[in-house]
C-alpha positions as CSV (number, residue, x, y, z in Angstrom):
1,X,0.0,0.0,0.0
2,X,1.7,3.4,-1.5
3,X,0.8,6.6,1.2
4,X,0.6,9.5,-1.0
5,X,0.4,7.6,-4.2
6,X,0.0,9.8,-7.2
7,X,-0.2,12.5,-5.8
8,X,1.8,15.7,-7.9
9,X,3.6,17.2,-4.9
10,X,7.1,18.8,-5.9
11,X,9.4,20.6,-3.4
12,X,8.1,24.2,-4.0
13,X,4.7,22.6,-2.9
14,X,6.3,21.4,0.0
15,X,7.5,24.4,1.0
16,X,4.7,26.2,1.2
17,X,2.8,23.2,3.2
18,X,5.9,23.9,5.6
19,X,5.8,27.6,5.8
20,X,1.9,27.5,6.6
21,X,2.3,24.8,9.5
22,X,5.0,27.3,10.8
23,X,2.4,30.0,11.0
24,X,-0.1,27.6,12.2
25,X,2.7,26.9,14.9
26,X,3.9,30.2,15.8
27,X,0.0,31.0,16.1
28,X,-0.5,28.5,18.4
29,X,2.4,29.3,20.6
30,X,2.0,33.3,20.9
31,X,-1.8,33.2,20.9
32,X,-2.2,35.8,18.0
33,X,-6.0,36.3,16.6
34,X,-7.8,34.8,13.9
35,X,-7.6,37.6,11.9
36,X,-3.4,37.6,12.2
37,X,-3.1,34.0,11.1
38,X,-5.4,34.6,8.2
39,X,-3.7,37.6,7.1
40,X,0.0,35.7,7.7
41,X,-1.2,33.2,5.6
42,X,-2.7,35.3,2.6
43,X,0.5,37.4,2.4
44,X,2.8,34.1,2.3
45,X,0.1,32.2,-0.5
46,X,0.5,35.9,-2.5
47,X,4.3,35.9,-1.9
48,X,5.0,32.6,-3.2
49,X,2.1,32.6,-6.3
50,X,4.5,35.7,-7.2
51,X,7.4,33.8,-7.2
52,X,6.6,31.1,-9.5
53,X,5.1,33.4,-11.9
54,X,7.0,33.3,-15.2
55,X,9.3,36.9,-16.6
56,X,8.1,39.3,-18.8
57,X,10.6,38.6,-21.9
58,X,9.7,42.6,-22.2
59,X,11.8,43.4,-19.3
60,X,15.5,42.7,-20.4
């Protein structure tokens, strides 16, 4: 029996999963709000959706 079997998981989604349990972690930990978790985790979803975007071969 294969755990995870087909599942298309590369390193870059890996760490994301890793950066949100962190958050989920340090949330935990320093008891922040709702509202700062969901905010931590929208700006690091945004940051990394912008760094797999692909160049503009415009801007040499």
């Amino acid at each position: 029996m294969m755990i995870g079997g087909n599942l298309p998981i590369g390193t870059k989604d890996a760490i994301l999963a890793v950066a949100v349990l962190t958050i989920l972690v340090v949330t935990v930990v320093f008891k922040q709000s709702v509202g700062e978790f969901v905010t931590e985790e929208i700006a690091v979803c945004v940051a990394f959706l912008g760094g797999t975007l692909k160049r503009d071969k415009r801007l040499r």
